[in-house]
N, CA and C atoms as a LAMMPS dump frame, in Angstrom:
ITEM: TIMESTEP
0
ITEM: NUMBER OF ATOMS
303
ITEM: BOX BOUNDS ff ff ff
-5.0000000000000000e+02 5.0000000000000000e+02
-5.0000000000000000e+02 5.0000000000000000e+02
-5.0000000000000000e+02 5.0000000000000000e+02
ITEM: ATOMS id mol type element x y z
1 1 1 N -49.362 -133.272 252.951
2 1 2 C -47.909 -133.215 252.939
3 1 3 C -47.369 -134.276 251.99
4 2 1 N -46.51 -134.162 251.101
5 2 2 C -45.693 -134.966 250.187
6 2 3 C -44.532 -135.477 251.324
7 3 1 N -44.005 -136.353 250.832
8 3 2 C -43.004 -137.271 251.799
9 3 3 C -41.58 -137.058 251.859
10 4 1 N -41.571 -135.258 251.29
11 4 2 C -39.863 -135.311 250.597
12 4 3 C -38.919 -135.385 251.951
13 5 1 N -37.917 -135.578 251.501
14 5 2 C -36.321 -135.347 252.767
15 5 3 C -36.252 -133.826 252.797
16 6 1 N -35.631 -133.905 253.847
17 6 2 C -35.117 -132.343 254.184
18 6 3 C -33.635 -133.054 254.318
19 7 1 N -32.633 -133.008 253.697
20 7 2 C -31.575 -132.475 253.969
21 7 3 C -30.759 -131.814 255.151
22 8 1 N -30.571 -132.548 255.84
23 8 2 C -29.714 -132.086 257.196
24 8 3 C -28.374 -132.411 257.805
25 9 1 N -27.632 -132.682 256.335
26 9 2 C -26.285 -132.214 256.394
27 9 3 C -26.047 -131.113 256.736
28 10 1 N -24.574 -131.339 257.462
29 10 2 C -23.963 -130.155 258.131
30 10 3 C -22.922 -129.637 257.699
31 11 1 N -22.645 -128.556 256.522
32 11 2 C -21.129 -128.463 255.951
33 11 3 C -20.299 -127.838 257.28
34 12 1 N -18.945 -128.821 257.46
35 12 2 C -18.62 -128.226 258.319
36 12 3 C -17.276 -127.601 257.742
37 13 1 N -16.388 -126.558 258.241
38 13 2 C -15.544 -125.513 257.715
39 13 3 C -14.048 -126.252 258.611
40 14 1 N -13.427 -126.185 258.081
41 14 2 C -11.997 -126.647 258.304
42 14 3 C -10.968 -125.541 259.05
43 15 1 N -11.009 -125.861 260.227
44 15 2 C -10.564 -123.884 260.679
45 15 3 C -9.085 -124.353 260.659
46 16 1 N -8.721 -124.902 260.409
47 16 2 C -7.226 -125.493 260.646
48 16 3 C -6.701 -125.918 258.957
49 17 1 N -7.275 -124.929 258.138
50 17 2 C -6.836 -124.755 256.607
51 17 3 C -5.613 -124.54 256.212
52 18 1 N -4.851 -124.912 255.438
53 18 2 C -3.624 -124.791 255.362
54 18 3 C -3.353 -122.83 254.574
55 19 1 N -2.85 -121.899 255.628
56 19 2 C -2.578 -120.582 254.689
57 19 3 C -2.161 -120.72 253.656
58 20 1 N -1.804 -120.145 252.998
59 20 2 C -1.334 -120.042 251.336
60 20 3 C -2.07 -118.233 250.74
61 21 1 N -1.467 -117.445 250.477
62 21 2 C -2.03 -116.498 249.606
63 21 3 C -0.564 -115.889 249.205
64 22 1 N -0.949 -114.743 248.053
65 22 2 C -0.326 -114.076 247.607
66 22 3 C -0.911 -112.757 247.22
67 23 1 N -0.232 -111.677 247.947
68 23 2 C -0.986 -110.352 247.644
69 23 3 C 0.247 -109.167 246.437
70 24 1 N -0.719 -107.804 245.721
71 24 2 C 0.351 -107.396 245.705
72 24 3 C -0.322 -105.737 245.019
73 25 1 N 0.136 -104.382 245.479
74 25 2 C -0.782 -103.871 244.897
75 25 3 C 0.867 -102.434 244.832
76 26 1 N 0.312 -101.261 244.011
77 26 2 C 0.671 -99.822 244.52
78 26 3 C -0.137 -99.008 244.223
79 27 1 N 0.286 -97.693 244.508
80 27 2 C -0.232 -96.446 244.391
81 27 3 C 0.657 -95.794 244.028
82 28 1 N 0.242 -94.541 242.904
83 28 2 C 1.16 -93.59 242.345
84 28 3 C 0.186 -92.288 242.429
85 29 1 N -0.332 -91.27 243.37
86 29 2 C -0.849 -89.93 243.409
87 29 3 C 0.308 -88.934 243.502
88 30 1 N 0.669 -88.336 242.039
89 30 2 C 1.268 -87.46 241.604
90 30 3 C 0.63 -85.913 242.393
91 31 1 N -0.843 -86.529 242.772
92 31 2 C -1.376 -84.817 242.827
93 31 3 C -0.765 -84.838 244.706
94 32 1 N -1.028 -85.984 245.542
95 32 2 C -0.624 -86.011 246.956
96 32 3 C 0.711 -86.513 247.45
97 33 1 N 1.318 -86.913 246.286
98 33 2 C 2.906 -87.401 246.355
99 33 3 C 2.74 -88.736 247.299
100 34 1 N 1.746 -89.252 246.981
101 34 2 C 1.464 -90.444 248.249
102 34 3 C 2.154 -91.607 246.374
103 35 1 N 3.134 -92.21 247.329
104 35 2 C 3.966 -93.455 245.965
105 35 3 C 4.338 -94.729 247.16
106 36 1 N 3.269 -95.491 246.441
107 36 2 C 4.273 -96.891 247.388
108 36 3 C 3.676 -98.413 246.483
109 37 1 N 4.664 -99.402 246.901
110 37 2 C 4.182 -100.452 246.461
111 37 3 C 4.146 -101.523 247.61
112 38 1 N 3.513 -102.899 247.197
113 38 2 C 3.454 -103.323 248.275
114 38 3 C 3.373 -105.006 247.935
115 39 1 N 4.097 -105.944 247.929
116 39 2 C 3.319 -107.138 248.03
117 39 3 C 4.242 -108.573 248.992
118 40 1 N 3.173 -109.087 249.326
119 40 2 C 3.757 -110.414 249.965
120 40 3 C 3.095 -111.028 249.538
121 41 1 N 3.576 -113 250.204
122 41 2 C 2.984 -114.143 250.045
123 41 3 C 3.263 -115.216 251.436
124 42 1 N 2.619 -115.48 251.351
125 42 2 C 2.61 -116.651 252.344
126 42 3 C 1.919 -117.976 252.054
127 43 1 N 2.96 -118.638 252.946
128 43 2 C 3.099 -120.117 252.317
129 43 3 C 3.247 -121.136 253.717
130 44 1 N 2.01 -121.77 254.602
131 44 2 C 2.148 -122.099 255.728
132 44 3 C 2.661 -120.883 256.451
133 45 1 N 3.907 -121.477 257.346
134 45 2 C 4.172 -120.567 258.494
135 45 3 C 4.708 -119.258 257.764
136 46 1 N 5.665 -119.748 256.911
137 46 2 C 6.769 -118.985 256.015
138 46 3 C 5.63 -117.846 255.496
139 47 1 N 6.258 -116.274 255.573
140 47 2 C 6.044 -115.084 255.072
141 47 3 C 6.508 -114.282 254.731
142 48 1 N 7.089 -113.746 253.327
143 48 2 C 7.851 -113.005 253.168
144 48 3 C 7.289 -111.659 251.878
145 49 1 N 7.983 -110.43 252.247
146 49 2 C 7.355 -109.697 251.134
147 49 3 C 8.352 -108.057 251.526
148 50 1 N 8.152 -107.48 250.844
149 50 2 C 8.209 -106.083 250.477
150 50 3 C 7.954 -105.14 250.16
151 51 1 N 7.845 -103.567 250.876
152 51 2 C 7.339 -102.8 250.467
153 51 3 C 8.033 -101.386 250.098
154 52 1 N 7.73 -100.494 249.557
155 52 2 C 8.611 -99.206 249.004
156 52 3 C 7.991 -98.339 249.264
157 53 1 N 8.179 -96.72 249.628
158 53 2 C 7.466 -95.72 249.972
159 53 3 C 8.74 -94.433 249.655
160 54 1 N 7.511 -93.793 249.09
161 54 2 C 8.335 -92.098 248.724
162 54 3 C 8.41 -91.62 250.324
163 55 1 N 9.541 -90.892 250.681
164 55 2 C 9.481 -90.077 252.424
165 55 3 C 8.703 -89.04 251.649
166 56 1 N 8.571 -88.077 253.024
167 56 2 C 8.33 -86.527 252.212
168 56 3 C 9.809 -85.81 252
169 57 1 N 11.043 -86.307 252.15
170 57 2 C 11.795 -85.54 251.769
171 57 3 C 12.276 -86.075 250.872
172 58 1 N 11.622 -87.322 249.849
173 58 2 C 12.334 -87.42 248.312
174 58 3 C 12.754 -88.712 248.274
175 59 1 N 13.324 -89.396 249.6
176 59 2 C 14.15 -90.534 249.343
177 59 3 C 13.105 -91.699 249.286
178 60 1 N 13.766 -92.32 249.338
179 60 2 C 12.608 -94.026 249.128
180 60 3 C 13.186 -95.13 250.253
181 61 1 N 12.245 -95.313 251.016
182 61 2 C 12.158 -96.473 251.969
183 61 3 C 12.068 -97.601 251.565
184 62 1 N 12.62 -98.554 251.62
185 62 2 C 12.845 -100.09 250.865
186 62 3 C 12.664 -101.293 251.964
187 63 1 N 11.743 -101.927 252.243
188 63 2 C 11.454 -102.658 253.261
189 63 3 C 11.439 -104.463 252.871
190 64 1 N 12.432 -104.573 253.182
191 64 2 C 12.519 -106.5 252.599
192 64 3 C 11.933 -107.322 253.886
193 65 1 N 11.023 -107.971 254.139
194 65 2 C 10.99 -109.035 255.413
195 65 3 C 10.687 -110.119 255.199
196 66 1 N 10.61 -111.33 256.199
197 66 2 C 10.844 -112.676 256.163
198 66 3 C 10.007 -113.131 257.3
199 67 1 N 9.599 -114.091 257.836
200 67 2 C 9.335 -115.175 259.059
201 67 3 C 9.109 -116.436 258.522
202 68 1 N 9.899 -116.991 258.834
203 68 2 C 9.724 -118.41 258.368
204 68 3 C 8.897 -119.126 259.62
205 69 1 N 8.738 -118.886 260.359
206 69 2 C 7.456 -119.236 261.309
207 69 3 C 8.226 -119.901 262.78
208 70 1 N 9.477 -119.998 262.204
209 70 2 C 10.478 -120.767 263.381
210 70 3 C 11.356 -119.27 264.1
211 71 1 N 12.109 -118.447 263.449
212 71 2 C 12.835 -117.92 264.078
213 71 3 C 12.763 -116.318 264.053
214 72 1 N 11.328 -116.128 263.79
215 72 2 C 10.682 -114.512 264.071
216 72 3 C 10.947 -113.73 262.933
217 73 1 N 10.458 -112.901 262.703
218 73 2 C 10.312 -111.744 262.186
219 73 3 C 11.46 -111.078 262.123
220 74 1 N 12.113 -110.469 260.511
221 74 2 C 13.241 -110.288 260.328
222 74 3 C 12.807 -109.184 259.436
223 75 1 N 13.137 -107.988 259.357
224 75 2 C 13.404 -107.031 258.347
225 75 3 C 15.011 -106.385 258.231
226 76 1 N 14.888 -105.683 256.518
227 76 2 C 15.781 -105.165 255.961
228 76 3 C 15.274 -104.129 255.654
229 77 1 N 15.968 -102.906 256.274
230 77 2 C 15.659 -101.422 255.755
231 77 3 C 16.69 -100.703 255.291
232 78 1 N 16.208 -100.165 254.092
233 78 2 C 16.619 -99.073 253.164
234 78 3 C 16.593 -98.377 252.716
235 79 1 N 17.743 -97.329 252.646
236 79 2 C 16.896 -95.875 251.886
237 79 3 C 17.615 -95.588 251.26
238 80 1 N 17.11 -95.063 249.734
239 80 2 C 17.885 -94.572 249.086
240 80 3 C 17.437 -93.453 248.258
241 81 1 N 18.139 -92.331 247.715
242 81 2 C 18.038 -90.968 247.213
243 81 3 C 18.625 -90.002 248.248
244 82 1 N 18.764 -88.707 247.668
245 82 2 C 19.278 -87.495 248.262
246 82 3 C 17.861 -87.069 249.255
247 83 1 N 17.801 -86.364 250.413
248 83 2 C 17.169 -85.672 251.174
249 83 3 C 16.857 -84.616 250.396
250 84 1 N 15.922 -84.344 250.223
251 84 2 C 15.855 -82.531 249.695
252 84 3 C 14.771 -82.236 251.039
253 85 1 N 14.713 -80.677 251.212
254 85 2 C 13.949 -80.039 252.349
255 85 3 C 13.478 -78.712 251.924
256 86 1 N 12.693 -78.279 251.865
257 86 2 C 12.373 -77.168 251.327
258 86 3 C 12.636 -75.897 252.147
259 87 1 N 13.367 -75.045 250.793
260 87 2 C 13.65 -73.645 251.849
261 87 3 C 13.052 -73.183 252.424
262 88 1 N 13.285 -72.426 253.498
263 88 2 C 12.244 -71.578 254.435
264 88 3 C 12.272 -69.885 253.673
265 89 1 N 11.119 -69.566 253.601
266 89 2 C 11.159 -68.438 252.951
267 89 3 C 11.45 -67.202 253.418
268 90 1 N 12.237 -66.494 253.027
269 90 2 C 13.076 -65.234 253.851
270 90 3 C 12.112 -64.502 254.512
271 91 1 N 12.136 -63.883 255.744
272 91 2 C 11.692 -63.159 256.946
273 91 3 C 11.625 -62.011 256.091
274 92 1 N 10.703 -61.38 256.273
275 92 2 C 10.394 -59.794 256.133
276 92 3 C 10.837 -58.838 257.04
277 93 1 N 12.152 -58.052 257.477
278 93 2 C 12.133 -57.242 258.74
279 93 3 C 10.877 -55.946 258.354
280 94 1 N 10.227 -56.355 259.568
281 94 2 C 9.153 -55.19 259.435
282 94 3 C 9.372 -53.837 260.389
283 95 1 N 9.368 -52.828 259.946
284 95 2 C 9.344 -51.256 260.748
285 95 3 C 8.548 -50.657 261.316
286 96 1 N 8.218 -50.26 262.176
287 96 2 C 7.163 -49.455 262.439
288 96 3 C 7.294 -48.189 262.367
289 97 1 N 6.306 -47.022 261.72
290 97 2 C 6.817 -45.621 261.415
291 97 3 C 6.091 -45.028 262.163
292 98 1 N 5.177 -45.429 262.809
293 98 2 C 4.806 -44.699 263.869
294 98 3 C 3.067 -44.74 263.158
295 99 1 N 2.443 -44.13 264.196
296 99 2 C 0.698 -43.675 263.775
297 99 3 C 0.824 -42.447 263.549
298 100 1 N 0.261 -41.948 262.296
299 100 2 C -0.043 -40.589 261.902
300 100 3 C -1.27 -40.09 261.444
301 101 1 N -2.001 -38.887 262.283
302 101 2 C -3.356 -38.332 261.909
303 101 3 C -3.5 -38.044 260.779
């Protein structure tokens, strides 16, 4: 046996890290009409961010929120554009003429 050290430090992990991030992403599928964006940040307690979304009837959902870590969770909702709905397609009156041999 050679006489080396083993090393038996212990890295230890700080679970009480100060938060901090910043996120931020969207999506645009023209082929599934799926449209939204999305990003926040947070900073200690404080969190704030926003997100946007196509409905299925056209308009756009606008979502502003906040928590500053003291006085809760706060959103702003919005919508804006016309509703569109798609027609229902006209009924067929159907007849019956009877069974014939």
């Amino acid at each position: 046996m050679t006489g080396r050290k083993i090393d038996t430090s212990v890295h230890k992990v700080d679970e009480e890290a100060y938060p901090k991030y910043h996120f931020e992403y969207g999506v645009k599928d023209g082929h599934t009409g799926d449209i939204k964006e999305q990003s926040e940040e947070r900073d200690g307690d404080a969190v704030k961010g926003e997100y946007s979304l196509v409905e299925p009837d056209g308009t756009v959902r606008n979502v502003k929120y906040h928590d500053d870590g003291h006085s809760g969770f706060n959103a702003v909702v919005t919508r804006t554009g016309h509703a569109v709905h798609p027609q229902q397609p006209a009924k067929l009156a159907l007849t019956y003429a009877g069974y014939h041999h």
